[in-house]
C-alpha positions in Angstrom: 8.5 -27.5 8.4 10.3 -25.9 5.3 6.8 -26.7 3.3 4.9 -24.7 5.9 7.1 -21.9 5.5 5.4 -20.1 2.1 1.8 -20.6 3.5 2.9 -18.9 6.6 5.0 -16.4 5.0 1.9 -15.6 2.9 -0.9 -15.4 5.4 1.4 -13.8 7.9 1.8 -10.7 4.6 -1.6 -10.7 4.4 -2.2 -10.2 7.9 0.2 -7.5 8.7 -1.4 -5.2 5.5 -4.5 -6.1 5.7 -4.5 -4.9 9.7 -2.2 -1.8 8.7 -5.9 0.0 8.2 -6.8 -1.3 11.4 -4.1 0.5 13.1 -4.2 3.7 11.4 -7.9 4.3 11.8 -6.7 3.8 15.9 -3.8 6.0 15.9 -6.2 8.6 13.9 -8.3 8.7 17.3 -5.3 10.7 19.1 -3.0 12.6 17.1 -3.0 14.1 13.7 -2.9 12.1 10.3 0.6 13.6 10.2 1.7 12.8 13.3 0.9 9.0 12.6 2.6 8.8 9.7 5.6 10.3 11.1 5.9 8.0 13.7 5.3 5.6 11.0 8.3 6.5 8.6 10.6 6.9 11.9 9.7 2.8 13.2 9.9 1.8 10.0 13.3 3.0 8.5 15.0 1.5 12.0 13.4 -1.7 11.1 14.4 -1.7 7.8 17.8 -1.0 8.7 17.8 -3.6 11.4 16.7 -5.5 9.0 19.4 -5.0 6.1 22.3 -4.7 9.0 21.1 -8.6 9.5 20.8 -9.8 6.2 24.0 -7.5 5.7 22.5 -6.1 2.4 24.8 -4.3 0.8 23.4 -0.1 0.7 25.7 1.3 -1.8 24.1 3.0 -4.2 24.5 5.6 -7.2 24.9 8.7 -6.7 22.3 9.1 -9.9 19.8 7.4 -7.7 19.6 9.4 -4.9 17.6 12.0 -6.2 15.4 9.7 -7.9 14.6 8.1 -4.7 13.9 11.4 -2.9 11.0 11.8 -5.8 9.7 8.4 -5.4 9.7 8.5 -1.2 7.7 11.2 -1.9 5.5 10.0 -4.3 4.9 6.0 -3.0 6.0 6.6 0.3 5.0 10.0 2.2 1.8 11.6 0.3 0.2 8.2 -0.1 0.9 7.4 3.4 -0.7 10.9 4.4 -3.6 10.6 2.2 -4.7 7.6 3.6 -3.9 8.5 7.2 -6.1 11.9 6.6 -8.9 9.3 4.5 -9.1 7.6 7.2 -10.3 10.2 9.8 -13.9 10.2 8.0 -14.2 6.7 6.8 -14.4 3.4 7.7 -10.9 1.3 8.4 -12.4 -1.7 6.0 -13.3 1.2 3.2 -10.2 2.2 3.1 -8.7 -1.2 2.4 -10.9 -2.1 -0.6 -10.8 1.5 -1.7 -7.0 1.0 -1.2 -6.7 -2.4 -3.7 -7.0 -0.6 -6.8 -3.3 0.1 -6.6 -2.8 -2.2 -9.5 -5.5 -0.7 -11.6 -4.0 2.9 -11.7 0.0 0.6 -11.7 -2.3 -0.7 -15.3 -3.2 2.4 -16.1 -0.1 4.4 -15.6 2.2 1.9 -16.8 0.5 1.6 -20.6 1.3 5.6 -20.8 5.1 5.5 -19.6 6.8 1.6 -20.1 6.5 0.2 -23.6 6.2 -3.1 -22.8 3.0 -2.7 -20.4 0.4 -1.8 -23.1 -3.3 -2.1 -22.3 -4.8 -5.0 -23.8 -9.0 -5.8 -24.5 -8.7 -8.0 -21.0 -7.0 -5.4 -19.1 -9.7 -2.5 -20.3 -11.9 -4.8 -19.2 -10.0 -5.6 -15.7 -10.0 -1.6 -15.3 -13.2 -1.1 -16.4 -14.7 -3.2 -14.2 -12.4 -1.9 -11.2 -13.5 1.3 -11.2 -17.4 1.0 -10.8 -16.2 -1.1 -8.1 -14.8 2.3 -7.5 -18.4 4.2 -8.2 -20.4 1.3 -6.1 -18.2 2.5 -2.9 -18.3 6.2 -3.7 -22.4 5.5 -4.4 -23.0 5.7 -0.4 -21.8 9.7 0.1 -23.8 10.8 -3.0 -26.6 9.3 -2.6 -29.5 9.8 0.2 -30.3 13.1 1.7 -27.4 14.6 0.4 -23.5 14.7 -0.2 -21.1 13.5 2.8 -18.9 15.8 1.8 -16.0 14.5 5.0 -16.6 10.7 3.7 -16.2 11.6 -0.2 -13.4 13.6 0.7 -11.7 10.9 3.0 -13.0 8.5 0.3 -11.5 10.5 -2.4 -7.8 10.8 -0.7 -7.5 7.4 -0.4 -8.0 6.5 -4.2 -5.8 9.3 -4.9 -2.9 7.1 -2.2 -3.7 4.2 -4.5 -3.2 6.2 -7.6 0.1 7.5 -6.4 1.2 3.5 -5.6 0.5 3.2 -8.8 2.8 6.1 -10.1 5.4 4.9 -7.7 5.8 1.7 -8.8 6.2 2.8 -11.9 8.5 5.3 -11.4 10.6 2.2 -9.5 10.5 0.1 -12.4 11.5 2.8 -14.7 14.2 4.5 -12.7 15.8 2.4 -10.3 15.3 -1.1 -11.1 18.6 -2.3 -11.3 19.3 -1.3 -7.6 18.5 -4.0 -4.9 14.9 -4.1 -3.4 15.5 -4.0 0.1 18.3 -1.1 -0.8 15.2 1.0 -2.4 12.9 0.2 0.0 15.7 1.2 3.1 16.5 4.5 1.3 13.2 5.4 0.6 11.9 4.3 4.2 14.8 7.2 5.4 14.1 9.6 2.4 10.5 9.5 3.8 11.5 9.7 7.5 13.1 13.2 6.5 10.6 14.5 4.6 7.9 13.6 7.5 9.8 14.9 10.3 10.7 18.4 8.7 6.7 18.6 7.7 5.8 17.3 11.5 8.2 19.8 13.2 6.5 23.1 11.1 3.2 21.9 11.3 2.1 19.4 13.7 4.9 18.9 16.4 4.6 15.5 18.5 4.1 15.4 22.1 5.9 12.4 22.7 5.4 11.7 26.2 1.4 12.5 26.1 0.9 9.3 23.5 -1.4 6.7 25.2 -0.4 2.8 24.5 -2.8 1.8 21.7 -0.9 4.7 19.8 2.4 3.6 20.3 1.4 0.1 19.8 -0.4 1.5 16.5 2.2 3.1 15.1 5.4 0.8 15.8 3.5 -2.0 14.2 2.7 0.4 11.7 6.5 1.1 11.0 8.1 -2.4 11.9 6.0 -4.9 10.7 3.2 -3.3 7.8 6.2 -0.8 6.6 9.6 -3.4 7.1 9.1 -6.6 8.0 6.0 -7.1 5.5 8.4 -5.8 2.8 11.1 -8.8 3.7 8.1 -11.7 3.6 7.2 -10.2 0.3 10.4 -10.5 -1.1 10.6 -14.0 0.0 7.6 -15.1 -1.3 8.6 -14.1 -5.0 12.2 -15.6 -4.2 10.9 -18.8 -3.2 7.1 -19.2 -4.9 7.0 -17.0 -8.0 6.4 -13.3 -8.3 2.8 -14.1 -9.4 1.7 -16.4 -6.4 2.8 -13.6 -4.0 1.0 -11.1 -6.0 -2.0 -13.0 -4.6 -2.3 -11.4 -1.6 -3.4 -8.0 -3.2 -6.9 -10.2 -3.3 -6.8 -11.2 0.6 -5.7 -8.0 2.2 -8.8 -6.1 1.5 -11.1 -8.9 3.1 -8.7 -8.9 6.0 -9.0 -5.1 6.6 -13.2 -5.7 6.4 -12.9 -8.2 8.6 -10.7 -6.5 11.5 -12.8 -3.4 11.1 -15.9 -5.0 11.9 -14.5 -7.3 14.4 -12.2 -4.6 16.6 -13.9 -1.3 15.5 -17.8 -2.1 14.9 -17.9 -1.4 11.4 -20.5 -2.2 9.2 -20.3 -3.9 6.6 -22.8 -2.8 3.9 -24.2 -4.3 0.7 -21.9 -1.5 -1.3 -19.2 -2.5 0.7 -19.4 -6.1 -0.3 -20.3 -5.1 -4.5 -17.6 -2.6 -4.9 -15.0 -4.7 -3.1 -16.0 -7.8 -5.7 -16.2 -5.5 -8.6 -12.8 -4.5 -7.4 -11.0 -7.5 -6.8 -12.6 -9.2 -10.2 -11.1 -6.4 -11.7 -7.9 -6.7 -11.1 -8.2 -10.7 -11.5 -9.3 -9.9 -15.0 -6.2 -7.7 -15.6 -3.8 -9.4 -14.3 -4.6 -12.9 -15.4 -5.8 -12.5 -19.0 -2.7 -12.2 -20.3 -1.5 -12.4 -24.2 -0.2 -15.9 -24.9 3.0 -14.4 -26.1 3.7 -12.8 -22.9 5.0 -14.2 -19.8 2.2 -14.3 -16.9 5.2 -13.2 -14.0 7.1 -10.4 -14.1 10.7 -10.2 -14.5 12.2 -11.0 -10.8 13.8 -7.8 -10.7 10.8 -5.6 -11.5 8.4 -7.7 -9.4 10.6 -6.4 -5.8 10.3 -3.1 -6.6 6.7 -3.1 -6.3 4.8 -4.6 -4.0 1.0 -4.8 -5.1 -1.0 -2.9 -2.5 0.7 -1.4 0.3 -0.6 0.6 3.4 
C-alpha cells in the first residue's frame, strides 16, 4: 500500500487544481468574483490551520516576516485569486486553466531579473519563447473574426496577469522568506489573505450568507479546503517523499484536467486553439525546465521547492 501512496498523492494534486477552475467558473454563476474568493480565503485558512494544529507545525515566526508576508498574501495570494475569479466570468473554465500554466514561464522570467542564481539560459529563451505564442494562439480567438471580444480578452488578459503575479510571488518567497517552514508561510499567508478579502468584501461586495444556494457552498469550501489547503499538504509530500522535480510534474496534467472537467460538467468546447496554445504552452515549460546546464542541479534546493508550488488556482 505504501507504494501506491505517491501515485495517489499525485493524481489526487492534480485533481483538486486542475477542478479548482471547475468550481470557480460555478461559484462565478451567483455571487461576485470577490465574494468567491472571499469565501475562498476564509475555508481555506481554517483548513490550513486544522491542518497545522494536526501535524502540530510549529507557527512561530519573525517578527521581520510578518510584513513580508502581508506583501506576498497579497501578491500570490489575493489579487491572483481575484483576477482569475473576475477572468473567469467571460471565459471558459478549461481557458483559464491552460492560460493559468504559464505560472512558471513568468517564475523564469522574473526570477533571471531578481535571484542570481536563476539566469536565463538559450533552453530556457527557448522554453519562454515558445510559451508565450502558446500564449498568442489562445488570445488569437478574441482578435480575430468579426471583431474584438473585448469581455473574453479582458477575462483572458486577467488571468495571464494571476499567473504573472504567481510568478512574482514565488519569487518574492524564495527571496524573502525561505528559511521559514512551508506550511507556516502558506498558514500565514492563507490568514494574511483572509484579512485583506474580508475588509475588501465588507466595503464593496457584502455576502449574503444565508441566500447562497448548495453548488456555491459546495464550490467554494472545496475551493478553500481542498484546492487552497489540503492540495498544498499533498504537494509538500510529494517533494518530501519523490523529489521536488517529480512533483513539479503536475504543472503539465492540471491544465488537461481543467479542459477536461469543463467540457465534461460545463459543455465547453474545446477548440483547435484551445488544443495548440495549450501544447505550445506546456512544451514550453518542458523545454525550460528540463534543459538544464550540466553544471546545475535539475531539482531545486528542498527548501525553495515548498515555497512554491508550480501552478496554483
Amino acid at each position: 500500500m505504501s507504494r501506491l501512496k505517491i501515485p495517489f498523492a499525485f493524481i489526487l494534486l492534480a485533481l483538486i487544481w486542475g477542478s479548482s477552475f471547475l468550481f470557480i467558473r460555478i461559484a462565478d454563476r451567483q455571487i461576485s468574483p470577490l465574494d468567491v474568493v472571499t469565501l475562498r480565503v476564509v475555508f481555506g485558512s481554517i483548513g490550513i490551520t486544522t491542518i497545522a494544529a494536526i501535524m502540530r507545525v510549529n507557527l512561530r515566526l519573525p517578527r521581520r516576516a510578518l510584513g513580508l508576508l502581508l506583501i506576498i498574501a497579497a501578491v500570490n495570494t489575493t489579487v491572483p485569486f481575484l483576477l482569475i475569479s473576475w477572468g473567469e466570468v467571460s471565459i471558459d473554465s478549461g481557458l483559464a486553466a491552460v492560460l493559468n500554466s504559464t505560472t512558471p514561464i513568468f517564475s523564469l522570467i522574473i526570477a533571471h531579473v531578481y535571484l542570481h542564481d536563476e539566469p536565463i539560459t538559450g533552453p530556457r529563451l527557448a522554453g519562454v519563447t515558445v510559451g508565450f505564442l502558446g500564449v498568442l494562439v489562445l488570445l488569437s480567438n478574441s482578435l480575430g473574426g468579426a471583431g474584438i471580444r473585448w469581455d473574453h480578452l479582458a477575462g483572458e488578459a486577467a488571468v495571464v496577469a494571476a499567473s504573472a503575479f504567481y510568478g512574482l510571488g514565488a519569487v518574492m518567497i524564495r527571496r524573502w522568506v525561505k528559511d521559514v517552514p512551508s506550511i507556516t508561510t502558506s498558514t500565514y499567508v492563507l490568514w494574511m489573505a483572509t484579512a485583506q478579502c474580508v475588509i475588501l468584501s465588507l466595503i464593496f461586495s457584502p455576502i449574503h450568507i444565508m441566500s447562497l444556494d448548495r453548488d456555491t457552498v459546495f464550490a467554494t469550501v472545496w475551493l478553500g479546503v481542498l484546492g487552497s489547503a489540503v492540495a498544498y499538504v499533498l504537494y509538500y509530500f510529494l517533494i518530501t517523499n519523490w523529489s521536488a522535480s517529480n512533483a513539479t510534474l503536475v504543472t503539465y496534467v492540471v491544465p488537461a484536467i481543467g479542459l477536461a472537467l469543463g467540457a465534461m460538467f460545463l459543455a465547453e468546447s474545446v477548440t483547435w486553439r484551445v488544443v495548440l496554445g495549450f501544447v505550445l504552452i506546456v512544451g514550453g515549460i518542458g523545454t525550460a525546465s528540463f534543459l538544464r546546464p550540466k553544471n546545475r542541479s535539475a531539482a531545486p534546493r528542498k527548501e525553495e521547492a515548498l515555497s512554491v508550488r508550480p501552478t496554483e488556482c
